[in-house]
C-alpha positions as CSV (number, residue, x, y, z in Angstrom):
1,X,82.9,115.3,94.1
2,X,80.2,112.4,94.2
3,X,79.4,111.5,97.8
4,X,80.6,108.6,99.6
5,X,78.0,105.5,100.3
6,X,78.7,104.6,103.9
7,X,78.3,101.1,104.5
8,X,74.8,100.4,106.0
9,X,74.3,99.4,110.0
10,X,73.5,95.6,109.7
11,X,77.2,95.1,107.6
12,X,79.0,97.5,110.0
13,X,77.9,95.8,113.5
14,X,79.2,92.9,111.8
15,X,82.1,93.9,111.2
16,X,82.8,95.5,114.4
17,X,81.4,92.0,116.3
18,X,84.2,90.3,114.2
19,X,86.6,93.1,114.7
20,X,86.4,92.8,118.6
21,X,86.3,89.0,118.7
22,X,89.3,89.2,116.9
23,X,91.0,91.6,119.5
24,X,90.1,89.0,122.2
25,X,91.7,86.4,120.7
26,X,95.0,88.7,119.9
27,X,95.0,90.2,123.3
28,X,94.5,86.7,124.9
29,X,97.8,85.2,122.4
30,X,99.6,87.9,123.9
31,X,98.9,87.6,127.5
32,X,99.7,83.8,126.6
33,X,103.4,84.5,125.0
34,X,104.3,86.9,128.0
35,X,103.3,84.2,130.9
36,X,105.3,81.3,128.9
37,X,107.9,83.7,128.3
38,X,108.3,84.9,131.6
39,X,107.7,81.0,133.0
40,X,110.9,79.7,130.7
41,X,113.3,82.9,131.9
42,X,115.0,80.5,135.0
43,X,114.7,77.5,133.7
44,X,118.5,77.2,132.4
45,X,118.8,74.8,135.2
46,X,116.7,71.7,135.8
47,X,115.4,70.9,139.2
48,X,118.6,68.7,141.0
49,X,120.4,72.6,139.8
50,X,122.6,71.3,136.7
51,X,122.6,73.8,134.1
52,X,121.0,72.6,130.8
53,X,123.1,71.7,127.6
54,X,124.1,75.0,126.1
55,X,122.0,73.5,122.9
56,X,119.0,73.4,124.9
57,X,119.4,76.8,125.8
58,X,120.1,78.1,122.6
59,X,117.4,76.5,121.3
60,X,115.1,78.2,124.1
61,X,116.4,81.6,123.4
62,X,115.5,81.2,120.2
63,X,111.9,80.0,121.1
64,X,111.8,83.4,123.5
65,X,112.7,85.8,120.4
66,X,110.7,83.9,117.8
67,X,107.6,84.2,120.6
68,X,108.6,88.2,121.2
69,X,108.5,88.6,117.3
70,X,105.2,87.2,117.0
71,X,104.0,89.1,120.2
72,X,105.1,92.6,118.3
73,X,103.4,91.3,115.2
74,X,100.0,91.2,117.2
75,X,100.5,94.4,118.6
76,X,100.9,96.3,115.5
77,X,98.0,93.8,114.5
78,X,96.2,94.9,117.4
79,X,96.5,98.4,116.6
80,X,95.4,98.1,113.0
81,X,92.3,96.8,114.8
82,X,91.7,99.4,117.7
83,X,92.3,102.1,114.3
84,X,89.3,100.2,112.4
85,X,86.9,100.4,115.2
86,X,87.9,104.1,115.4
87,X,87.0,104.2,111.2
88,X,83.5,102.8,112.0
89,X,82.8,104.8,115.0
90,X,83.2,107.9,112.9
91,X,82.2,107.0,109.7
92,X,85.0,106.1,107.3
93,X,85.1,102.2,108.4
94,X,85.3,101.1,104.7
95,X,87.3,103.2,103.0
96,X,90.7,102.9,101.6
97,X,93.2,105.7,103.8
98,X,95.1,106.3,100.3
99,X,92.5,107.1,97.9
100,X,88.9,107.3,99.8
101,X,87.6,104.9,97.2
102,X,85.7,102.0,99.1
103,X,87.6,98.8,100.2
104,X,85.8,95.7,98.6
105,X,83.7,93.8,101.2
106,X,85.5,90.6,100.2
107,X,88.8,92.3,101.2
108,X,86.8,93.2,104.7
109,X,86.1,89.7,105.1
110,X,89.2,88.7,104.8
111,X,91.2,91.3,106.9
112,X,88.4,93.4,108.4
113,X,91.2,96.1,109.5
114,X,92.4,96.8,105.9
115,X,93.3,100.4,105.5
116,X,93.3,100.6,101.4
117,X,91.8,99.0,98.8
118,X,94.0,96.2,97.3
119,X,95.1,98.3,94.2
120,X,96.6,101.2,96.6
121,X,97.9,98.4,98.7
122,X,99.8,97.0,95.8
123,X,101.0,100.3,95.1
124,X,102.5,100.9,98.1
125,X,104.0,97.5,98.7
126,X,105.7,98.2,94.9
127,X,107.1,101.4,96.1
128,X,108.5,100.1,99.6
129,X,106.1,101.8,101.7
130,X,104.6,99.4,103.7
Protein backbone atom coordinates (compact mmCIF):
# COMPACT_ATOMS: atom_id res chain seq x y z
CA UNK A 1 0.00 0.00 0.00
CA UNK A 2 1.80 3.25 -1.26
CA UNK A 3 2.25 5.66 1.63
CA UNK A 4 0.31 8.70 2.30
CA UNK A 5 2.02 12.34 1.54
CA UNK A 6 0.98 14.40 4.58
CA UNK A 7 0.52 17.80 3.74
CA UNK A 8 3.63 19.86 4.52
CA UNK A 9 3.73 22.49 7.83
CA UNK A 10 3.53 25.91 5.97
CA UNK A 11 -0.12 24.59 4.17
CA UNK A 12 -1.24 22.97 7.42
CA UNK A 13 -0.75 26.12 9.94
CA UNK A 14 -2.68 27.71 7.34
CA UNK A 15 -5.17 25.89 7.46
CA UNK A 16 -5.51 25.57 11.01
CA UNK A 17 -5.11 29.76 11.27
CA UNK A 18 -8.18 29.71 8.92
CA UNK A 19 -9.86 26.81 10.74
CA UNK A 20 -9.82 28.73 14.13
CA UNK A 21 -10.70 32.12 12.73
CA UNK A 22 -13.51 30.52 11.45
CA UNK A 23 -14.60 28.97 14.89
CA UNK A 24 -14.48 32.53 16.33
CA UNK A 25 -16.62 33.84 14.02
CA UNK A 26 -19.24 30.73 14.48
CA UNK A 27 -18.91 30.70 18.15
CA UNK A 28 -19.34 34.61 18.19
CA UNK A 29 -22.84 34.17 15.64
CA UNK A 30 -23.94 31.84 18.18
CA UNK A 31 -23.46 33.66 21.36
CA UNK A 32 -25.17 36.51 19.16
CA UNK A 33 -28.56 34.40 18.21
CA UNK A 34 -28.86 33.24 21.94
CA UNK A 35 -28.62 36.99 23.48
CA UNK A 36 -31.27 38.25 20.70
CA UNK A 37 -33.18 35.20 21.26
CA UNK A 38 -33.31 35.40 24.86
CA UNK A 39 -33.77 39.53 24.53
CA UNK A 40 -37.17 38.95 22.17
CA UNK A 41 -38.62 36.04 24.71
CA UNK A 42 -40.98 38.98 26.74
CA UNK A 43 -41.50 41.18 24.39
CA UNK A 44 -45.21 39.97 23.40
CA UNK A 45 -46.16 43.20 25.10
CA UNK A 46 -44.91 46.72 24.28
CA UNK A 47 -44.00 49.03 26.95
CA UNK A 48 -47.64 50.86 28.06
CA UNK A 49 -48.40 46.47 28.59
CA UNK A 50 -50.72 45.92 25.45
CA UNK A 51 -50.10 42.69 23.95
CA UNK A 52 -48.73 42.87 20.41
CA UNK A 53 -50.88 41.90 17.19
CA UNK A 54 -51.03 38.06 17.19
CA UNK A 55 -49.29 38.75 13.50
CA UNK A 56 -46.43 40.28 15.08
CA UNK A 57 -46.04 37.56 17.24
CA UNK A 58 -46.23 34.95 14.84
CA UNK A 59 -43.98 36.54 12.82
CA UNK A 60 -41.43 36.77 15.89
CA UNK A 61 -41.74 33.09 16.68
CA UNK A 62 -40.93 32.42 13.46
CA UNK A 63 -37.78 34.74 13.58
CA UNK A 64 -36.91 32.65 17.13
CA UNK A 65 -37.06 29.13 15.26
CA UNK A 66 -35.55 30.30 11.92
CA UNK A 67 -32.57 31.90 14.35
CA UNK A 68 -32.45 28.32 16.56
CA UNK A 69 -32.19 26.44 13.11
CA UNK A 70 -29.33 28.37 11.99
CA UNK A 71 -27.79 28.29 15.58
CA UNK A 72 -27.95 24.14 15.28
CA UNK A 73 -26.51 24.51 11.82
CA UNK A 74 -23.36 26.18 13.36
CA UNK A 75 -23.01 23.83 15.87
CA UNK A 76 -22.88 20.80 13.85
CA UNK A 77 -20.62 23.33 11.71
CA UNK A 78 -18.69 23.93 14.64
CA UNK A 79 -18.07 20.42 15.29
CA UNK A 80 -16.97 19.56 11.75
CA UNK A 81 -14.40 22.25 12.66
CA UNK A 82 -13.25 21.16 16.24
CA UNK A 83 -13.00 17.32 14.19
CA UNK A 84 -10.55 18.97 11.48
CA UNK A 85 -8.28 20.48 13.98
CA UNK A 86 -8.24 17.03 15.64
CA UNK A 87 -7.32 15.56 11.78
CA UNK A 88 -4.27 17.99 11.71
CA UNK A 89 -3.10 17.53 15.16
CA UNK A 90 -2.70 13.85 14.47
CA UNK A 91 -1.87 13.68 11.04
CA UNK A 92 -4.72 12.84 8.80
CA UNK A 93 -5.92 16.64 8.27
CA UNK A 94 -6.31 16.16 4.41
CA UNK A 95 -7.65 13.12 3.88
CA UNK A 96 -10.97 12.00 2.80
CA UNK A 97 -12.66 9.78 6.00
CA UNK A 98 -14.29 7.38 3.19
CA UNK A 99 -11.50 6.40 1.09
CA UNK A 100 -8.04 7.87 2.68
CA UNK A 101 -7.38 9.30 -0.84
CA UNK A 102 -6.31 13.10 -0.32
CA UNK A 103 -8.96 15.92 -0.35
CA UNK A 104 -7.99 18.42 -3.13
CA UNK A 105 -6.54 21.65 -1.67
CA UNK A 106 -9.12 23.66 -3.74
CA UNK A 107 -11.81 21.74 -1.82
CA UNK A 108 -9.81 22.74 1.54
CA UNK A 109 -10.03 26.25 0.46
CA UNK A 110 -13.24 26.18 0.10
CA UNK A 111 -14.58 24.20 3.16
CA UNK A 112 -11.39 23.68 5.16
CA UNK A 113 -13.40 21.02 7.39
CA UNK A 114 -14.26 18.71 4.44
CA UNK A 115 -14.17 15.14 5.61
CA UNK A 116 -14.10 13.32 1.90
CA UNK A 117 -12.95 14.07 -1.27
CA UNK A 118 -15.82 15.44 -3.49
CA UNK A 119 -16.17 12.10 -5.44
CA UNK A 120 -17.02 10.08 -1.99
CA UNK A 121 -19.00 13.10 -1.06
CA UNK A 122 -21.14 12.77 -4.10
CA UNK A 123 -21.46 9.19 -3.36
CA UNK A 124 -22.80 9.46 -0.31
CA UNK A 125 -25.13 12.33 -0.95
CA UNK A 126 -26.47 9.82 -3.99
CA UNK A 127 -27.09 7.13 -1.62
CA UNK A 128 -28.86 9.29 1.31
CA UNK A 129 -26.15 9.26 3.68
CA UNK A 130 -25.32 12.57 4.46
Amino acid sequence: MPQKKKMDKKKLEKFKTLLLALKSDLVHDIKNMSNNAGSTMNESSDVSGHVQHMADVATDLYDKEFAMGLASHDRETLQRIDDALKRIENGTYGFCLGTGKAIKEARLKAIPYAEYCLAHQEELEEKGEL
